[in-house]
C-alpha positions in Angstrom: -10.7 8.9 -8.3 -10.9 10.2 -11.9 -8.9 12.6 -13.9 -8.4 14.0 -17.0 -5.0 14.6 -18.5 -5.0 15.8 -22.4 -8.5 14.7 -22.8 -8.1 11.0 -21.4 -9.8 9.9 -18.4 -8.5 8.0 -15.2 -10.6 5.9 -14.1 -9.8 5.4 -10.2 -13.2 4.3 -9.1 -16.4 3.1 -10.4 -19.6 3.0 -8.6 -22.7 1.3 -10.4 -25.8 -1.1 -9.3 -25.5 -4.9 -8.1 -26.3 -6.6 -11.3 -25.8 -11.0 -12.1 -22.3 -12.0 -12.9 -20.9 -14.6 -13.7 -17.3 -16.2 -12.3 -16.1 -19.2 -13.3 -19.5 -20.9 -14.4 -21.7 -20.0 -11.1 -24.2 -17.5 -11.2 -24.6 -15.0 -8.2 -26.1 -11.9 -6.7 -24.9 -9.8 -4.0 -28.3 -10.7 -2.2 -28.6 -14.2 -2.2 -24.8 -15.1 -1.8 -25.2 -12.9 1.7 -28.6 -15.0 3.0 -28.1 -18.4 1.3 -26.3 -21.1 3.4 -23.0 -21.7 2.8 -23.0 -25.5 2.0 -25.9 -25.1 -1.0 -25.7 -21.4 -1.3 -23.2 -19.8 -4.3 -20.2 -19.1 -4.2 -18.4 -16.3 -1.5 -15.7 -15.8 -4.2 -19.3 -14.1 -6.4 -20.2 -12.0 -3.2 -17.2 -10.6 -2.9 -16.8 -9.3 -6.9 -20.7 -7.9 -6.3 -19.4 -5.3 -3.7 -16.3 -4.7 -5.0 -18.1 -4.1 -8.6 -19.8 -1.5 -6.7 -16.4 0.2 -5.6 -13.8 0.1 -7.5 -12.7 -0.6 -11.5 -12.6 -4.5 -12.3 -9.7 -5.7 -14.8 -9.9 -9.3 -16.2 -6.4 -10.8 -16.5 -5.4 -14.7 -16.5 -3.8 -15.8 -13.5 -0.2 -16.7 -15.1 0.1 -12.7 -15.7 0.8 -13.2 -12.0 3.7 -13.2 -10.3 4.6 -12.9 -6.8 8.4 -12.0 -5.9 9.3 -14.1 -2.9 12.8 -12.0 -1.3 14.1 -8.2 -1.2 17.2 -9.4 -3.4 14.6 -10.6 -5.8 13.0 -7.8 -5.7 15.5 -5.6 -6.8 17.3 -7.7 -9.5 13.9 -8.2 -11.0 13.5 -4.3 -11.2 17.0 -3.6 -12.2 16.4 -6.4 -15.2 13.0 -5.0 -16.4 14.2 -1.0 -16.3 17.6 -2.2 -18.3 15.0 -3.9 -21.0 12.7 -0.9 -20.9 11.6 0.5 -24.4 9.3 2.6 -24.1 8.7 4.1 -20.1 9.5 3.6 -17.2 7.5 4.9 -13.8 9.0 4.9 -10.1 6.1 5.8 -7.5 8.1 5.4 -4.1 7.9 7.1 -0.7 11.7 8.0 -1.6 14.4 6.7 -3.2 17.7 6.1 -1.0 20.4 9.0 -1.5 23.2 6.3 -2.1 21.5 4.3 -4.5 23.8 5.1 -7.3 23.5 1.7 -8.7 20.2 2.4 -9.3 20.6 5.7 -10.7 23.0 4.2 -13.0 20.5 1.6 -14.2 18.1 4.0 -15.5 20.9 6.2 -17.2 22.4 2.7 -18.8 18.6 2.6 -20.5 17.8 6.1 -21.3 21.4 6.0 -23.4 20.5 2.5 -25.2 17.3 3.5 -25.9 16.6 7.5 -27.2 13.1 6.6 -27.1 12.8 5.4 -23.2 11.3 8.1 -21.1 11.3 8.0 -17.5 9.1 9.6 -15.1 9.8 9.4 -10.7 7.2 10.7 -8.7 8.3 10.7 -4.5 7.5 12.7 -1.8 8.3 16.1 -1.2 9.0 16.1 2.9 11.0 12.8 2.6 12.7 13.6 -0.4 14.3 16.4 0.7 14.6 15.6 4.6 18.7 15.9 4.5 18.7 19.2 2.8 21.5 20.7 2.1 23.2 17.5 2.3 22.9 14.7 0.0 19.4 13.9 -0.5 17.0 11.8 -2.9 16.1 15.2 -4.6 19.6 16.0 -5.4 20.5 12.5 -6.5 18.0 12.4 -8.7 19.0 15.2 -10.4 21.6 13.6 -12.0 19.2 11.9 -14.2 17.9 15.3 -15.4 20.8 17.2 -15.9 22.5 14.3 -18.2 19.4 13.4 -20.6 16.9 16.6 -20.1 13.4 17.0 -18.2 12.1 15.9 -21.8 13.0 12.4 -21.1 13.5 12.5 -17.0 10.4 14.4 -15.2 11.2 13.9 -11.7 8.1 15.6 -9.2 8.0 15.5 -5.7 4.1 15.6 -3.9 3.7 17.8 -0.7 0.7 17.3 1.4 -1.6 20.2 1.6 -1.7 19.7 5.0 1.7 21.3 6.1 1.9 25.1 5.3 2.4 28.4 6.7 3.5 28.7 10.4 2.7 24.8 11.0 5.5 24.4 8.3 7.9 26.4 8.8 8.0 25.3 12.4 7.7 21.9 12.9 11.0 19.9 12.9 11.1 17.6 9.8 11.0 13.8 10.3 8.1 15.2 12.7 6.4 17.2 9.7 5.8 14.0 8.1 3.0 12.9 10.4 0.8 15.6 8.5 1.0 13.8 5.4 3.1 11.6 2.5 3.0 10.4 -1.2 3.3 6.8 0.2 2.3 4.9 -3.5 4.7 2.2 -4.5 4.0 1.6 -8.2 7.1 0.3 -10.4 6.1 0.4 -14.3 7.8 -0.5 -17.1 6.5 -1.0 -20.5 3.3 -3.1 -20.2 4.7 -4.3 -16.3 3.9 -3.3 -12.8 5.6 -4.1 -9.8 3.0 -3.5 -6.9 4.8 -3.4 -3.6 5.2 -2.2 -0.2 8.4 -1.8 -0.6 10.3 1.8 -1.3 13.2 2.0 -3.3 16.4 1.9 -0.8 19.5 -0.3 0.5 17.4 -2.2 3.1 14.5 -2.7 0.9 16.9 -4.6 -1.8 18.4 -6.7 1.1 17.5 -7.4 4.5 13.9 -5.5 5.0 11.1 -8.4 4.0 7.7 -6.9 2.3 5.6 -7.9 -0.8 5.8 -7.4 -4.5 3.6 -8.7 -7.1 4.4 -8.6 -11.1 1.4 -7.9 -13.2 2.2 -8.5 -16.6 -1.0 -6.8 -18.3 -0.6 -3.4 -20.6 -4.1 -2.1 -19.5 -3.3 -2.5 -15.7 0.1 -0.8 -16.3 -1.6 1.5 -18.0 -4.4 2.6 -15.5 -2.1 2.4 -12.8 0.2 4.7 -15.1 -2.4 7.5 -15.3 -3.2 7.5 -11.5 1.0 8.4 -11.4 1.1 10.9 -13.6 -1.9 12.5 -12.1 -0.2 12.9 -9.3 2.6 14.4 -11.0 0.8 16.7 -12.1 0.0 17.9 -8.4 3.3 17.8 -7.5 6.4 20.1 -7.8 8.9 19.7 -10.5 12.3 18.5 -9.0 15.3 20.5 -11.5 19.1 21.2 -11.2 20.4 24.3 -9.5 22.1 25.7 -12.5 24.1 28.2 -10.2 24.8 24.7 -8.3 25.6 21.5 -9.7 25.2 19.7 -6.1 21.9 21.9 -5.3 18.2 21.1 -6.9 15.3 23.1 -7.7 11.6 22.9 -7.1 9.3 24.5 -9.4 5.6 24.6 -9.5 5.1 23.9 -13.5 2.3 26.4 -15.1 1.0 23.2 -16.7 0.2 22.0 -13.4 -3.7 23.6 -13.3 -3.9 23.8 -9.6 -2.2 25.9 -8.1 0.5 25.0 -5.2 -0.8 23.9 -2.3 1.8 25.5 0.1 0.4 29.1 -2.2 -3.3 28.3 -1.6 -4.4 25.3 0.1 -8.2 25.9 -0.5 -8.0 26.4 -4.2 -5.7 23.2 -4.6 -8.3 20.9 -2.9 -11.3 22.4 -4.7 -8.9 21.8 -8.0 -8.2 18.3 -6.8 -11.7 17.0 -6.0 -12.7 18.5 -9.5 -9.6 16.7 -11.1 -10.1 13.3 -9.5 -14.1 12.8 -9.2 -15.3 9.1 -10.0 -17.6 8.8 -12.8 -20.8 6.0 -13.5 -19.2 3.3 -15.9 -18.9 -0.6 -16.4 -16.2 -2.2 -17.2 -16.2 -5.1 -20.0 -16.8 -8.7 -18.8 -16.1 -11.7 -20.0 -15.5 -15.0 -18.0 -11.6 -15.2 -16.6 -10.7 -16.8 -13.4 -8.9 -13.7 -11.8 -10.2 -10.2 -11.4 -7.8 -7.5 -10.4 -9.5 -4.3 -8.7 -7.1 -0.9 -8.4 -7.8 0.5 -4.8 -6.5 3.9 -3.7 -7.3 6.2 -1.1 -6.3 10.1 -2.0 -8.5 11.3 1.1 -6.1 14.3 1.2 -7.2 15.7 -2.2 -11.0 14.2 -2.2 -13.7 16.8 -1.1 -16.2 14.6 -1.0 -14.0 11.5 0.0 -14.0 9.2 -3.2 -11.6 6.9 -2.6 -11.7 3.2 -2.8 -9.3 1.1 -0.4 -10.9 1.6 2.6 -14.8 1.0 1.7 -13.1 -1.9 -0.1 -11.2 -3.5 3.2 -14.3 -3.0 5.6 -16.7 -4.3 2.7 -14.7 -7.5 2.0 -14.5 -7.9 6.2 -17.7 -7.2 6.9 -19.0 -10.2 4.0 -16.5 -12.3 6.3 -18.8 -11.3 9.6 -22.1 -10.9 8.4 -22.6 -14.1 5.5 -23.3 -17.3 6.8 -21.5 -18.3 2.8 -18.4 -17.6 5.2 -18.6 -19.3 7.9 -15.2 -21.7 8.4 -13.2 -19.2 6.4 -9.4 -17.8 7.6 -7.6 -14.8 7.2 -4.0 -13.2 7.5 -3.8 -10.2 8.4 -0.2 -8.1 8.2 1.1 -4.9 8.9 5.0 -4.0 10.3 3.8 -1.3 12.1 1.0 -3.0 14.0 -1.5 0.6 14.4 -4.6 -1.0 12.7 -7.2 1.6 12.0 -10.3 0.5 14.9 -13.0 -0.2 12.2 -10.6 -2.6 10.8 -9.9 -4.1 13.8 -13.5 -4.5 15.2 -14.6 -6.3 11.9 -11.5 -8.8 12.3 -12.2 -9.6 15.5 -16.2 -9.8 14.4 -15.7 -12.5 12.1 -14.0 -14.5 14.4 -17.1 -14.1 16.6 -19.0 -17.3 18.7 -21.7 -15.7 19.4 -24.8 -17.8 18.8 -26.0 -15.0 16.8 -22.7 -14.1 14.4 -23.5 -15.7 10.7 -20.1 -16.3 10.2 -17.2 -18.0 12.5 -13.3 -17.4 11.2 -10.3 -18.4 12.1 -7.7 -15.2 12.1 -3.9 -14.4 12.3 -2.6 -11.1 12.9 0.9 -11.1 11.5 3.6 -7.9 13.0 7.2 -7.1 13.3 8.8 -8.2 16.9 10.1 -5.3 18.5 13.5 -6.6 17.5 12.7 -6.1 13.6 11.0 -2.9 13.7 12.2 -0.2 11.6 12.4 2.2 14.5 14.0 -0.5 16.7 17.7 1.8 18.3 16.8 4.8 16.6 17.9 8.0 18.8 15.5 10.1 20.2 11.8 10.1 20.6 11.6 7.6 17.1 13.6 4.8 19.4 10.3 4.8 21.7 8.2 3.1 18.9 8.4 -0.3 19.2 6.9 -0.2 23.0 4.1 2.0 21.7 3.3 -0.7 19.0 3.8 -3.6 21.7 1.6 -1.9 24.1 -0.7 -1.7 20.7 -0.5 -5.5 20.1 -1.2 -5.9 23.8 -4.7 -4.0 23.7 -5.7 -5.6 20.7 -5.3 -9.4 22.3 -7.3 -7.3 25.2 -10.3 -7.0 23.0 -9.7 -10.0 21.6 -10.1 -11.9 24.9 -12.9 -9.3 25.2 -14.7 -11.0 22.6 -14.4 -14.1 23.5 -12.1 -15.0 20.1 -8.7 -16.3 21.9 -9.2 -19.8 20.6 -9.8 -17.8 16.6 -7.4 -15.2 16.6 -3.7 -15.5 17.0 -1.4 -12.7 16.9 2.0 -13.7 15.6 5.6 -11.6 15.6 8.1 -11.6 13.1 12.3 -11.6 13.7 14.5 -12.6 12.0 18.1 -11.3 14.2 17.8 -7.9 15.8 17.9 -4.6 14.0 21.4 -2.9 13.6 23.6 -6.5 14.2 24.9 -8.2 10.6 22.1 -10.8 10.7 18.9 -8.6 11.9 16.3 -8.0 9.6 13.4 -5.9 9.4 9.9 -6.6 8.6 7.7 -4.2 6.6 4.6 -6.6 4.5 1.3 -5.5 4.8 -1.7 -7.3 3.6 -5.1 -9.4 4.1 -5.1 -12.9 2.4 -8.5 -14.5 2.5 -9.5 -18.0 2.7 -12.7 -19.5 1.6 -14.5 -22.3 3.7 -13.4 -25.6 2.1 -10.5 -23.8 0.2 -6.6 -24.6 1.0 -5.5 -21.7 -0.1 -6.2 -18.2 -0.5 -8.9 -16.6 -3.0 -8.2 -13.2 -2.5 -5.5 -10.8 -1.3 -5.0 -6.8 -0.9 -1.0 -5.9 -2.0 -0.1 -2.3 -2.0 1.1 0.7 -0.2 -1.2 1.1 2.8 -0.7 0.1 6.4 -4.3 0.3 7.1 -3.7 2.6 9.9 -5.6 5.7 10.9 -3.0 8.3 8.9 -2.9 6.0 6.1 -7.2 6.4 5.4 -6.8 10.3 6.1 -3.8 11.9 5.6 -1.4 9.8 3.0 -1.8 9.0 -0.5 -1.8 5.2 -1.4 -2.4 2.9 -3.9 -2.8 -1.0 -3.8 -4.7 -3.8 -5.9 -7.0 -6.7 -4.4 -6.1 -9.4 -6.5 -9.6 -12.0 -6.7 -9.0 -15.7 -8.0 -10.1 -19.0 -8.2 -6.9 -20.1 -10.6 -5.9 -23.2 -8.3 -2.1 -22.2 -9.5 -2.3 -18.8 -8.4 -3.9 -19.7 -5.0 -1.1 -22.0 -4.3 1.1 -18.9 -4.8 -0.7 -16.9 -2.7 -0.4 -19.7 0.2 3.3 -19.9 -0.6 3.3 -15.8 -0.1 1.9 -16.7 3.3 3.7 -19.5 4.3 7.2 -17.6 3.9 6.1 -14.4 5.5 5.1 -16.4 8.3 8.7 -18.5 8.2 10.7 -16.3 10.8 7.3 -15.6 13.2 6.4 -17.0 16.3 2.4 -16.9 18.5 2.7 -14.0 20.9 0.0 -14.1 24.3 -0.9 -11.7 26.5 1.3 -12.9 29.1 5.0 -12.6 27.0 3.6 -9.0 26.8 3.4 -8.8 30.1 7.2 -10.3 30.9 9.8 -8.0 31.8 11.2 -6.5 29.1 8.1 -6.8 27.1 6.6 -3.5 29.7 6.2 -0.5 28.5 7.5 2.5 30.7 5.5 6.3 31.9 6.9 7.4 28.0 4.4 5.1 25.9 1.7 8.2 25.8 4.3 10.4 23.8 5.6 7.1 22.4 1.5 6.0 21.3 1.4 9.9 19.7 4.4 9.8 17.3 2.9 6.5 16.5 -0.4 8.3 15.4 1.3 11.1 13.5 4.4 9.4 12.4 4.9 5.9 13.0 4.0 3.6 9.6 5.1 6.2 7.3 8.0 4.1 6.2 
C-alpha cells in the first residue's frame, strides 16, 4: 500500500526482481537456496529475505532495538511510561479503547499539559467504537481529550468499513454488524518507538488477557508505521464534542479527507482508496545488519486490485518451509486465540510437516489456541456464548486433516488456560503469531507480530497491520524462544479423542455457532 499525504509517500509495499544479497556474510539467491541441499546449500535465513524482498519494504535495524514485553501488566506500564515521556507525538491504532479506561485518558492529558508541543493522534474503529451508543462509549470518552486541549493537538477518527451501508446497515443488529468489517491495527507510537501488538487498549488487555507486544526502538520504523496511521485517518471520520452535549460526540466527515464517505458513496471511496494506496517499484538501502524488519499489512477492503502484503508474505514464508529441501528438520509455532485459520494457511502447515517420500521438506509443528475455558467469548449471553464449541469443533477438523495427512507424529495442537473465564483467577488468551525455526537452530529466526488472526475475515474484510521480524542476532533468537516458551507455559497437547469426551461435543447449534465464527468471531 502507498499513499501520499502532503506530498510524502507511504511506502506500504514494494515489489522488485530477485537480485544477490547478502546477510550476515553468505551469499544467496532465491533460486539456488530453493534447489540446493540443505547441509551444503546456503542459508534458509537468505531464501526467506529473497521472497520477502519481493513483497514487502525491508528496514535494517540492530537486534538490541528489540524488545519483546513478556506480561499484560507490562504491557501497559510500559505504554503508560513512554506516553508520560512523549515529546513530540503520540499514535494509538487500536480496535477500541475501553470506555472506563480513565487512567489512561488521564495519562495522555498529564502529557499534552507538560508538553505544549506533544500532539496526539487515536485512530479506532467506527462500529466498535461507538457500539454502546447513547451510553458511555470509547467515542464519548475520548472526547474528553478534545474538548480540553483542541482537535489541533488531539485528532481522534474512527474507520467504518465500506462494507456496511444502506439497508444492510441500518438493519443489522450491532455486535453482529461487525462481521462486515473492522479497523483491527494495533500500532502504539511514541516519539521514535512502536509498540506492535495484538493487544487493544482495555482493562483485560492490561491485566489478565495474555497476547504479544514487541518495542521497536527505530525512528524510521516509527515513522513508516506512522504514515500507514494517519493514512487511515484520513479515511476515517473525525470523532468531535457535541457542543449542544457535553456527554454526546460527533462524527464528521473532514473536507480534507479527499474521498468521500464511504457510507455516501461506497464506489467512489474504493476507487479513491486503491488510487491513494497503490504500491510503487523501489529498493530499499542495504547494508549488512543481522536483523531485517518487513512492515506487512493487508487493507483488502480499500485495495482494487488487492495490494496488500501479509498474506502473500505468510503463504510465501510457508510454502519455502514445504517446498525447500534447505528446510527440511525445521519447527514452527503457530498461534491464534480464535483458532479459525484461513485453509491456505492451514494446508501449507500441515504440508511442511509432510512424509511423503516426495515432500522436500519434513517439519515439526505446534498449533498453539485458547481452551475453551480462556476464550474471550467463553459465558457470554446469547448466540456469542456458542463460540467456543464452534472453535473446538474447528480444532477438531483440523487434527482430522492432520491424521489425514499422515502428520500426527509432526503436528501437535496445544490449548491454553490459565483458570476459567469470568472466576478471579481465569485468564484469557488472545497471541497470534508464527515463529520459525531453522534446521540446526535452537531458537527461532523469524517471527510475524501484529494484528491479524490469519483467519478468513482477517485477509478480506479487516484492516491490519503486523511486522515479520527476520534475524540471526543469537540474543534476539533467545528472546524470541523465551516469547515461546512463556506463551506455551499454561498449555497443554490436545488429541482427537479429548475432543471427543463428553463435554468436549459440540451440540445441533455448532452450524449457527461455525457462522458467527466466520462473520464475527476473531474480531477481538
Amino acid at each position: 500500500m502507498f499513499g501520499r499525504i502532503g506530498g510524502q509517500a507511504l511506502r506500504c509495499a514494494s515489489r522488485r526482481p530477485a537480485v544477490r544479497r547478502k546477510l550476515c556474510g553468505r551469499k544467496f539467491s532465491a533460486q539456488s537456496a530453493a534447489n540446493a541441499p540443505a547441509a551444503s546449500g546456503p542459508s534458509p535465513l537468505g531464501a526467506i529475505t529473497v521472497e520477502l524482498d519481493r513483497i514487502a519494504p525491508r528496514f535494517e535495524i540492530s537486534a538490541s532495538q528489540v524488545k519483546i514485553l513478556d506480561s499484560p501488566a507490562n504491557f501497559y506500564s510500559t505504554l503508560k511510561h513512554k506516553i508520560r515521556n512523549a515529546r513530540r507525538r503520540v499514535y494509538l491504532s487500536t480496535l477500541y479503547i475501553g470506555k472506563t479506561e480513565y487512567e489512561l485518558i488521564d495519562t495522555l492529558a498529564d502529557a499534552l499539559r507538560e508538553n505544549p508541543d506533544l500532539k496526539v493522534s487515536v485512530l479506532t474503529d467506527a462500529l466498535r467504537g461507538t457500539r454502546e451508543t447513547p451510553n458511555p462509549s470509547c467515542a464519548s470518552l475520548l472526547c474528553s481529550l478534545v474538548d480540553e486541549f483542541g482537535p489541533e493537538r488531539v485528532d481522534i477518527r474512527m474507520f467504518h468499513t465500506p462494507n456496511l451501508t444502506g439497508l444492510r446497515k441500518r438493519y443489522i443488529p450491532r455486535r453482529i454488524n461487525e462481521g462486515w468489517g473492522l479497523q483491527h491495527m494495533k500500532l502504539y507510537g511514541i516519539d521514535d518507538e512502536i509498540i506492535i501488538s495484538g493487544a487493544n487498549l482495555s482493562e483485560d488487555y492490561f491485566t489478565n488477557r495474555l497476547d504479544r507486544y514487541h518495542v521497536f526502538d527505530s525512528k524510521a520504523l516509527t515513522d513508516y508505521y506512522a504514515r500507514i496511521h494517519h493514512a487511515i485517518c484520513s479515511l476515517s471520520f473525525r470523532v468531535l464534542p457535541d457542543p449542544l452535549n457535553k456527554s454526546a460526540y460527533l462524527l464528521e466527515w473532514p473536507t480534507s479527507n479527499g474521498a468521500p464517505s464511504p457510507l455516501d458513496d461506497t464506489k467512489a471511496f474504493i476507487e479513491y482508496t486503491s488510487n491513494f494506496l497503490t504500491p510503487p517499484l523501489s529498493k530499499l538501502p542495504t547494508t549488512n545488519p543481522q536483523t531485517f524488519v518487513y512492515p506487512v499489512a493487508q487493507f483488502t477492503p480499500l485495495l482494487k486490485p488487492d495490494t496488500s502484503t501479509e498474506f502473500p508474505a505468510v503463504t510465501s514464508i510457508l510454502r519455502l518451509l514445504s517446498e525447500s529441501s534447505a528446510f527440511a528438520g525445521a519447527r514452527w509455532l503457530f498461534t491464534a486465540g480464535y483458532f479459525n485459520i484461513h485453509p491456505v494457511l492451514s494446508s501449507l502447515l500441515i504440508a511442511s510437516t509432510s512424509t511423503d517420500c516426495k515432500a522436500p521438506s519434513t517439519a515439526q509443528g505446534t498449533v498453539l489456541t485458547a481452551s475453551p475455558w480462556a476464550n474471550g467469548f467463553y459465558g457470554s449471553p446469547g448466540v456469542s456464548g456458542m463460540l467456543p464449541a464452534a472453535y473446538t469443533h474447528l480444532s477438531a477438523r483440523f487434527l482430522d486433516r492432520v491424521a489425514a495427512a499422515q502428520a500426527t507424529n509432526s503436528i501437535q495442537l496445544k490449548e491454553w488456560r490459565r483458570g476459567t473465564v469470568g472466576t478471579p483467577d481465569g485468564w484469557t488468551y488472545h497471541a497470534k503469531g508464527l515463529w520459525v525455526t531453522l534446521p540446526r537452530e535452537e531458537h527461532p529466526s523469524l517471527t510475524f507480530v501484529g494484528s491479524s488472526n490469519y483467519t478468513k475475515r482477517s485477509y478480506s474484510l479487516d484492516i491490519e497491520v503486523g511486522a515479520l521480524v527476520v534475524t540471526d542476532d543469537q540474543e534476539l533468537q533467545r528472546k524470541l524462544g523465551e516469547e515461546t516458551e512463556w506463551l506455551q507455559k499454561d498449555s497443554k497437547p490436545i488429541s482427537r479423542e479429548d475432543l471427543m469426551l463428553t463435554e468436549r461435543r459440540v451440540g445441533w447449534n455448532v452450524r449457527l455457532a461455525m457462522w458467527i465464527v466466520e462473520k464475527v468471531g476473531g474480531a477481538l
